[in-house]
N, C-alpha and C positions, 0 to 999 in steps of 0.2 A: 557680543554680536546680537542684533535683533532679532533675527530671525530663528537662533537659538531660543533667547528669551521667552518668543513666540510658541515656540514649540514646546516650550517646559509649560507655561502658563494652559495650554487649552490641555497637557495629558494631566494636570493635577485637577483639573474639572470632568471628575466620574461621569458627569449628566451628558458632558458631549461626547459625538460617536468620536471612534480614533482615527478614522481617514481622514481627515483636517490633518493632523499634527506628522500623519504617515506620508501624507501628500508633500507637506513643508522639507521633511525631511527626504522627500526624492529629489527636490530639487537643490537642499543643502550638500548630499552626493552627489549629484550630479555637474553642480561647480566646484566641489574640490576633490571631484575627480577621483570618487574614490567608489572603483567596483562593486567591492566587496558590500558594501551597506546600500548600494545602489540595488543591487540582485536582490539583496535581503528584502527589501522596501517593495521592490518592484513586485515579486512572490506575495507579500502580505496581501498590497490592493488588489491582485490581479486574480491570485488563490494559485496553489502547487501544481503544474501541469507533470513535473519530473516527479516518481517516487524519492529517490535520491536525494532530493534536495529538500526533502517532506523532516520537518526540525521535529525532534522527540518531542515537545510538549504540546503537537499538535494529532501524537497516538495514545488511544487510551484503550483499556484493556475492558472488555462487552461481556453479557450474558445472552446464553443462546437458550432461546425457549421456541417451542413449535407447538404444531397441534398430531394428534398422531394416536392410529387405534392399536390395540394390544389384546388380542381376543375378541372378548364379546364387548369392549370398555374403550370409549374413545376420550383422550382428555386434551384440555386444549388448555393452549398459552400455559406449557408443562417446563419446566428446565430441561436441558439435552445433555447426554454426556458426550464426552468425546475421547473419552480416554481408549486406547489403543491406535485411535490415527495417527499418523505419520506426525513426528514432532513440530516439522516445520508447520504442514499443514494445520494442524490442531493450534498453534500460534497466530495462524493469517486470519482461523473463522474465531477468534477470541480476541481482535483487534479492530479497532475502527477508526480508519485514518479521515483524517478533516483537511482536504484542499481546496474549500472552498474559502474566495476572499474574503476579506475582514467584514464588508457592508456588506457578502451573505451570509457573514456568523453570526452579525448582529439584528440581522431579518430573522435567522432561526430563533433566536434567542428570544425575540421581542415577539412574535408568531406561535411557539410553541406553548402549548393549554397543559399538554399531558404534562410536561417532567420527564418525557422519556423520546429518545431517537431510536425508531425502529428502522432497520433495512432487511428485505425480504432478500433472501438466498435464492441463486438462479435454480433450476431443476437438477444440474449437471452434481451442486453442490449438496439438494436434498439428496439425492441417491448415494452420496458416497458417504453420507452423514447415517444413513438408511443402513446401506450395505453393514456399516462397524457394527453398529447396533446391534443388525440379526448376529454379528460374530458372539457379540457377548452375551449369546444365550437367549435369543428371543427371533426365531425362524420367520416368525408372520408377523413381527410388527409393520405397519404401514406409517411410514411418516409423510404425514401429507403433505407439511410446512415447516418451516424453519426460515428464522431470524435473527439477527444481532439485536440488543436492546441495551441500547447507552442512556446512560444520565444525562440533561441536556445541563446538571452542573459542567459537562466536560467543556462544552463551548464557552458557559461563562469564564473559567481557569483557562483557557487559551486567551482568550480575550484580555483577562488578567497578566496572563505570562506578557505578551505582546505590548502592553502597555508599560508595567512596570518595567521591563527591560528597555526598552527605546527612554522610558525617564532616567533611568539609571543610567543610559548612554548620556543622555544628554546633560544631564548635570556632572557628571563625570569631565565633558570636553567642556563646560562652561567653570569649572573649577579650573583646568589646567589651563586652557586656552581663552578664559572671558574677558581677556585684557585686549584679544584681537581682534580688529577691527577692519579687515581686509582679508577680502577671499582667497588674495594671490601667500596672503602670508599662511592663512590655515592650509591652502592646498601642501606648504612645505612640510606638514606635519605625518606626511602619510605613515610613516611610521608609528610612531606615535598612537596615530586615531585606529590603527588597526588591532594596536595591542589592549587598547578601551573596547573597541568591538569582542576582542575574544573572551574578553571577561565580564561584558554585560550583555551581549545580544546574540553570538553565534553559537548555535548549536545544533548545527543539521546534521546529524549522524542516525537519523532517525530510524529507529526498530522495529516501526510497522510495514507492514506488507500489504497488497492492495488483490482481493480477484477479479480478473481481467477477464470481463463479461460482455466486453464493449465491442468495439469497431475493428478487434480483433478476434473475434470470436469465430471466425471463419478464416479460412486462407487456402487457395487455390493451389492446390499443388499435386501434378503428374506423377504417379506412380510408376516407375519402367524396372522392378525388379524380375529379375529369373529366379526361380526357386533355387537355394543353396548359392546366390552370388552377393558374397559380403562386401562386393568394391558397389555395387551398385547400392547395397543399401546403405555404407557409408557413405556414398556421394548424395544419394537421397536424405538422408537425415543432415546433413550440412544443409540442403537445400530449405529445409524448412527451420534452420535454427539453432538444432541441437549442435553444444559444444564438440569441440574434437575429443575429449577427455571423457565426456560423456556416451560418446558415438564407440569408441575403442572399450569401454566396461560392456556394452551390450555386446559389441562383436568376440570376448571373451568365451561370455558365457551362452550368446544363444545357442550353439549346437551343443553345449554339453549336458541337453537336456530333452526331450519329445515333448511335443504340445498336443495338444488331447485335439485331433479335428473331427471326432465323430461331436463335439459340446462346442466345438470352434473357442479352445483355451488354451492358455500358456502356462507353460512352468512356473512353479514357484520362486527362480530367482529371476524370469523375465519379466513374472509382474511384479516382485518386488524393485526393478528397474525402474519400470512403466511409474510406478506408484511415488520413485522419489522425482520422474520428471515431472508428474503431477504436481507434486508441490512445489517444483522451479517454475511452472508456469502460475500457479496461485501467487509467488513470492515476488516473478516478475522477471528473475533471474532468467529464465527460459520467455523470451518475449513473444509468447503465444498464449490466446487467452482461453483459460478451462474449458470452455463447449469446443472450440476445437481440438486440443490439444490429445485426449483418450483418442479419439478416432484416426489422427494423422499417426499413430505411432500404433495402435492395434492393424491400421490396414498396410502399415510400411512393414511390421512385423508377418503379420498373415501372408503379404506376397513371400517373402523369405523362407515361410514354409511352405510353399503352395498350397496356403489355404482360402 
C-alpha cells in the first residue's frame, strides 16, 4: 500500500521532522478504523493533556539543584537532597514528564544552547523541600530556589523512541499485509494490527507524576463544620475530592489525638495524613493542585477542632 510505503520512506530520513509521517499515519487509522493507533497518533501531534495516558518513555528521571544560604555562606546552583520526604513525593520532584507535541520537542531540541531543561519549583514546593532539610539537621537553612534540571538528551530519545517504534510499526504491517491493496481489506485486520501495535508502539503505563500548579491551584470551597461533627467533615472533604477510603483513615484517627492550638498544629499521625494527601495531589491521584491542596485540608481540619 502506498501510503505505508510513504510513511516508512520520510521516517528512514533522520533530516525530516516526524509530523509528516505521524500525520500520514493519523489518517491511515483513521480509515481502517482503528482506535487505538488513532489516540496514539493523535496524543503525539497534539502532546499529552491526560497524565494517564503520558507513555513511559516520555518520563525521565531529573537533578534538583537550587540556590540556598546555610549560615554565614550562600551557594548557588547547589544539588538538594531529598531524602526523608515522602516517597511518592520525592518520586514526582525527581521526574519530568514531557507532554508537549512532537513539533514542540523538536523546537525544544533545535532552540535549546544550554544542554539542559530547567523548571523552577512553585513556592508551595520550595518550602516543603526547605521544611525536610531543616529536619536533617540544619534549623536556619534558607532555601531560596529550587529546580528540576534534565538533559535536553531526554527529548532527543523521546524523539528517537517515537520514530523508531511508528517504523517498526510500519514495516512490521508492510511485511504482513504489503500485498494489500485496499482499505476495506486492511480495515478486516483489526486483530491482527492491534497485536503489531502492542509489540511495537503501545506503551502507556507511564511512571511519572505531574505537580499540579496550574488552573487548579485554587478551588472554592464553603466550610460548614461544627467543632467535633465528623459527618460534616466527611461530607466536606468528599466535597472537595478526597477519596471515601481516605476521608474514613482521617475520621479514625482525628480525635485519638490533641492539636496544639496555642502554635495552631496537629498531631503527628494527622500530619502524617495531611502529608500522604500532599503527595496524591503532587501525583495527581487527589485532583487538586499543591497551592491549594495544604490549606483546604489544614482549614477543614482546624474547623473540626475549633481552631
Amino acid at each position: 500500500m502506498k501510503l505505508i510505503s510513504d510513511i516508512i520512506n520520510e521516517l528512514v530520513d533522520t533530516d525530516k521532522s516526524i509530523s509528516s509521517p505521524l500525520l500520514k499515519t493519523k489518517v491511515l487509522a483513521s480509515r481502517i478504523q482503528n482506535t487505538e493507533l488513532l489516540n496514539w497518533v493523535s496524543n503525539e501531534l497534539k502532546g499529552y493533556d491526560i497524565k494517564e495516558e503520558l507513555p513511559e518513555y516520555r518520563v525521565y528521571g531529573c537533578n534538583l539543584i537550587g540556590d540556598y544560604i546555610n549560615g554565614n555562606f550562600q551557594y548557588t546552583a547547589q544539588p538538594i537532597p531529598t531524602a526523608g520526604l515522602d516517597e511518592i513525593i520525592e518520586k514526582v520532584l525527581r521526574s519530568s514528564e514531557f507532554h508537549q507535541s512532537i513539533s514542540g520537542l523538536e523546537n525544544i531540541l533545535k532552540d535549546n544552547e544550554s544542554g539542559v531543561l530547567e523548571v523552577n519549583f512553585a513556592a508551595e514546593i520550595v518550602g516543603l523541600i526547605q521544611a525536610n532539610w531543616r529536619k536533617m539537621g540544619n534549623p536556619y537553612l534558607q532555601l531560596i530556589n529550587a529546580k528540576r534540571r534534565t538533559s535536553i538528551n531526554a527529548v532527543n530519545e523521546i524523539l528517537s523512541v517515537v520514530r523508531n517504534n511508528l517504523l517498526d510499526f510500519m514495516l512490521k504491517i508492510d511485511e504482513e499485509f504489503g500485498n494489500i491493496a485496499e482499505i476495506e481489506e486492511l480495515k478486516s485486520k483489526k486483530l491482527e494490527i492491534a497485536t503489531i501495535m502492542s509489540q511495537t508502539i503501545i506503551n502507556t503505563s507511564g511512571d511519572g507524576n505531574v505537580v499540579n500548579t496550574g488552573n487548579k491551584a485554587k478551588i472554592d470551597a464553603a466550610i460548614n463544620i461544627q467543632k467535633g461533627n465528623k459527618e460534616e467533615l466527611k461530607s466536606h472533604l468528599k466535597d472537595i475530592g478526597v477519596s471515601e477510603e481516605d476521608t474514613n483513615e482521617l475520621i479514625e484517627i482525628i480525635d485519638t489525638e490533641e492539636p496544639n492550638k496555642e502554635k495552631k498544629t496537629f498531631g503527628k499521625k494527622v500530619n502524617a495524613w495531611t502529608t500522604k494527601m500532599l503527595g496524591k495531589a503532587l501525583d495527581g491521584s487527589w485532583n487538586v493542585g499543591i497551592g491549594a491542596a495544604g490549606s483546604l485540608l489544614a482549614d477543614a481540619i482546624g474547623k473540626f477542632y475549633g481552631m
